[in-house]
PLY file of the C-alpha trace (Angstrom):
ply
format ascii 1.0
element vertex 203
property float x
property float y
property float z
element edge 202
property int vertex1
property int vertex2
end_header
-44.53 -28.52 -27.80
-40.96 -27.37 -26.99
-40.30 -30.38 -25.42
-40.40 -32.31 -28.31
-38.06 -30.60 -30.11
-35.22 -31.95 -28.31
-36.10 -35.18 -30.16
-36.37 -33.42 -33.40
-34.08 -31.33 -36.07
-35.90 -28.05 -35.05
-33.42 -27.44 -32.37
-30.66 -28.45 -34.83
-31.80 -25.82 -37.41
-31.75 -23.21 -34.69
-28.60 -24.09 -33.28
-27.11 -23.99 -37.09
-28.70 -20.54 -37.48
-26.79 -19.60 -34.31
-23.97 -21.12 -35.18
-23.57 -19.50 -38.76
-23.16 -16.38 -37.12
-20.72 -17.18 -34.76
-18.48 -18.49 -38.14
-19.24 -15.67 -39.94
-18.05 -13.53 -37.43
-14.38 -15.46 -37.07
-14.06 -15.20 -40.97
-14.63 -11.07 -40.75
-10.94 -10.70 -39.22
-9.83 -13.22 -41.79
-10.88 -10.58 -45.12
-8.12 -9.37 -47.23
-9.75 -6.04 -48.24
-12.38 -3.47 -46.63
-15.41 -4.81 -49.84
-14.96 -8.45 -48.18
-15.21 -6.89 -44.75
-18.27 -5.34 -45.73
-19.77 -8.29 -47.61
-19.29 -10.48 -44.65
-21.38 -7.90 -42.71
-23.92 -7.78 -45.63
-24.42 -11.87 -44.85
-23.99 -11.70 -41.03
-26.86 -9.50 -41.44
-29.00 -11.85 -43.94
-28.16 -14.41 -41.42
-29.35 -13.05 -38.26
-33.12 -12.69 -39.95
-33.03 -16.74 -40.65
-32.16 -17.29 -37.20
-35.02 -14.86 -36.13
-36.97 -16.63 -38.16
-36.03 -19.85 -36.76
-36.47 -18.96 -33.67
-39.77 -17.10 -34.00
-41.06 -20.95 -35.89
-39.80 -22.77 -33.04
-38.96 -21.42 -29.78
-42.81 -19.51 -29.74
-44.40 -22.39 -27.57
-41.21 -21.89 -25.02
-37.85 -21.89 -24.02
-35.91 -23.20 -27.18
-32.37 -23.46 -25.08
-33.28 -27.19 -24.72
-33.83 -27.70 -27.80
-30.47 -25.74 -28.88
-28.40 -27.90 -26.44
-29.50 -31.18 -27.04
-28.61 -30.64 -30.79
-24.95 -28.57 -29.95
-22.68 -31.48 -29.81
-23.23 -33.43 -33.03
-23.40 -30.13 -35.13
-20.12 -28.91 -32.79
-18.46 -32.05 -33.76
-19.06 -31.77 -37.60
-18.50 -28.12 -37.12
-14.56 -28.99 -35.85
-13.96 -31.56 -37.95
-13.80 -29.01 -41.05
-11.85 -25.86 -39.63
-11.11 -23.71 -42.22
-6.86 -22.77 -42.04
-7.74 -19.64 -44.49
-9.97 -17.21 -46.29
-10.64 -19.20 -48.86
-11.50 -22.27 -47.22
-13.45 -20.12 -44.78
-15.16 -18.52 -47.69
-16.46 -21.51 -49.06
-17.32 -22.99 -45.58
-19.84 -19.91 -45.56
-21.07 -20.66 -49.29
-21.58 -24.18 -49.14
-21.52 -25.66 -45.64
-24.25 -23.18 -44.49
-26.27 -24.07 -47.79
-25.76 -27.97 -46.83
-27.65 -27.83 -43.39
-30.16 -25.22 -44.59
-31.02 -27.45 -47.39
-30.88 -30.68 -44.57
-33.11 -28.92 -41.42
-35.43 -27.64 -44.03
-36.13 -30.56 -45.03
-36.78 -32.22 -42.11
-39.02 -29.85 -40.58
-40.41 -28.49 -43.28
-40.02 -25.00 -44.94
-42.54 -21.93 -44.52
-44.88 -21.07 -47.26
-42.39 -19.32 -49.38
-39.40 -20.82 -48.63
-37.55 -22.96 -51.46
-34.72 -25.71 -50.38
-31.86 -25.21 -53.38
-32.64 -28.47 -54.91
-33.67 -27.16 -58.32
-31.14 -25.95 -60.73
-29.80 -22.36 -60.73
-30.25 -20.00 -63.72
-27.74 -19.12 -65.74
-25.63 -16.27 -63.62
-27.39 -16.83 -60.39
-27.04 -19.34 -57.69
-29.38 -20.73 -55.03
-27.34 -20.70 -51.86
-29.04 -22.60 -49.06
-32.56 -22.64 -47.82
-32.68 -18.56 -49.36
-31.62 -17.77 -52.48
-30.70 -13.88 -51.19
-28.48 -15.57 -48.33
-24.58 -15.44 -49.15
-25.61 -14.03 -52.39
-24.27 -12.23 -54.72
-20.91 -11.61 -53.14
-20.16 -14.79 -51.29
-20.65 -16.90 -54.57
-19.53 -13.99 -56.64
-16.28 -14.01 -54.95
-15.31 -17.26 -55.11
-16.01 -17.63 -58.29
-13.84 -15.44 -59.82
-10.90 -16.48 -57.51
-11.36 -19.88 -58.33
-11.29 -19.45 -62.14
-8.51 -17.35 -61.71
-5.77 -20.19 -59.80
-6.25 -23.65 -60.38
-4.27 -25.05 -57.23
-6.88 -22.96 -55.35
-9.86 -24.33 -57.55
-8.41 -28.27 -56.75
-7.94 -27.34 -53.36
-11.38 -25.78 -52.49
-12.53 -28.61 -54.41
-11.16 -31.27 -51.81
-12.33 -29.03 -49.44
-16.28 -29.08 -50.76
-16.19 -33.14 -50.62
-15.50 -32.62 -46.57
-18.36 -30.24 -46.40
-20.43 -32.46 -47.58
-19.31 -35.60 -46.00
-20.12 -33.72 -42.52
-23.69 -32.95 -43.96
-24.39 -36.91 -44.49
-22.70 -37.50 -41.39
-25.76 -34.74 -39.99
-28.16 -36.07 -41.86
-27.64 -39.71 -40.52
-27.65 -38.39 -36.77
-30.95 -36.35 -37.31
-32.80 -38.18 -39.91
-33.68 -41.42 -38.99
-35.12 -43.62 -41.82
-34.87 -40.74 -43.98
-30.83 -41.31 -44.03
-30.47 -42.49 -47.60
-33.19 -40.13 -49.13
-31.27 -37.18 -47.31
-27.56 -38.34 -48.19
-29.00 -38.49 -52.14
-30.39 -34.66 -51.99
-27.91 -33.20 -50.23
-24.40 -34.46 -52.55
-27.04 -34.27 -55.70
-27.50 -30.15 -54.83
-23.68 -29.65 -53.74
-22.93 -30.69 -56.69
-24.47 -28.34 -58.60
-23.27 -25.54 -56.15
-19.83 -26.58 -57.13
-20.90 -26.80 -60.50
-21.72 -23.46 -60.42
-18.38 -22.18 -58.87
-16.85 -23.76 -61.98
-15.58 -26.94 -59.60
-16.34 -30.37 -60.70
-18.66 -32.04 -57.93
0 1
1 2
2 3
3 4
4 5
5 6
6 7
7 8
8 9
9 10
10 11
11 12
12 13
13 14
14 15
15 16
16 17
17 18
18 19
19 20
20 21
21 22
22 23
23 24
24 25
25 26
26 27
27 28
28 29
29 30
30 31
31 32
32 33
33 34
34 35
35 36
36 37
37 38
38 39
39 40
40 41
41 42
42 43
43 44
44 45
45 46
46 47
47 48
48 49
49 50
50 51
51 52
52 53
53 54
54 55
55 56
56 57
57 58
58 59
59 60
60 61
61 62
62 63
63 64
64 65
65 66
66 67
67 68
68 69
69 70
70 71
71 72
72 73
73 74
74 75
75 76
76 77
77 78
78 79
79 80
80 81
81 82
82 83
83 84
84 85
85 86
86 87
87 88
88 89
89 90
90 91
91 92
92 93
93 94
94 95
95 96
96 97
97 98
98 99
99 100
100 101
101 102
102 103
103 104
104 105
105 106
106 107
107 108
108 109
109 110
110 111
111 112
112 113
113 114
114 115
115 116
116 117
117 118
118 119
119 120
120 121
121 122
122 123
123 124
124 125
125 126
126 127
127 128
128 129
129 130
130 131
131 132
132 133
133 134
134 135
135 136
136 137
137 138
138 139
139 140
140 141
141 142
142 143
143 144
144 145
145 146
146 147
147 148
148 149
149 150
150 151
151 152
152 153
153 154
154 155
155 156
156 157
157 158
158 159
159 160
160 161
161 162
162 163
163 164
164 165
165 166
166 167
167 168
168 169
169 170
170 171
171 172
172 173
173 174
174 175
175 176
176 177
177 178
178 179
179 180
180 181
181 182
182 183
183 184
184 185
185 186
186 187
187 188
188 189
189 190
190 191
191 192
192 193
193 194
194 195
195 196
196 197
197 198
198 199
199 200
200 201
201 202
């Protein structure tokens, strides 16, 4: 029942779909060259299929606005409390915030048949990037990468910046998950690390 989603993460995770696109849209402007410009568009349009997806899982039995709303001002919170001032930051906002509450709502209501949460660890040259390994990948990791091994105040700096991404994921996980809290906090900074880890950052 719809109704009961306003009690639930389901309205979260389709107000983070939503959401997702709305920052990947802000950080299109932001690209220094016309191949960023078009990988942004690449993962805009990756994105806009999860929250389809989303919406099609959730919002079938009704009107998921509700649902949407009643979620909007925690994730809006965490959401302005790490506003990227750059690309970069931006960049990895995309890469591994997005990944965090993929990983988180996934969890919580539970993944279609299909579907893997990035918990296990990548293989060697790939990367598992939120709830879909194809989402924000190649290019978004790809990228980054290979900026970050090239300037080590940027590396330290995006570094810092992956340690507030995640904070704002516990900080999610301990409005939405109830009893779950602790379990939640442990999966989530366990799997960012090894998303940083595969940047070349130390978690």
């Amino acid at each position: 029942m719809l109704a009961d989603l306003t009690k639930s993460p389901a309205g979260a995770a389709i107000y983070a779909a939503l959401a997702e696109l709305e920052r990947l849209a802000a950080l299109l402007p932001l690209a220094p060259g016309l191949a960023d410009r078009m990988g942004v568009a690449e993962v805009i349009a990756q994105r806009h299929e999860r929250y389809r997806e989303l919406l099609g899982r959730f919002g079938e039995a009704g009107d998921p606005q509700s649902a949407m709303a009643a979620a909007a001002p925690a994730l809006d919170d965490a959401r302005r409390r790490v506003e990227s001032t750059d690309w970069w930051e931006a960049l990895a906002a995309t890469l591994l915030g997005a990944a965090l509450t993929d990983e988180l709502f996934e969890i919580l209501v539970g993944g279609p048949s299909g579907v893997a949460v990035a918990a296990e660890p990548e293989r060697a040259g790939e990367a598992s990037v939120g709830v879909d390994a194809n989402v924000d990948e190649p290019w978004a990791t790809r990228r980054l990468r290979a900026a970050l091994a090239e300037d080590a105040v940027l590396a330290a700096r995006i570094a810092m910046w992956g340690r507030r991404l995640v904070g704002e994921a516990i900080v999610l996980a301990r409005e939405f998950g109830g009893e779950r809290y602790p379990e939640l906090a442990d999966k989530l900074a366990v799997s960012h690390a090894r998303r940083l880890e595969n940047l070349g950052l130390a978690g």
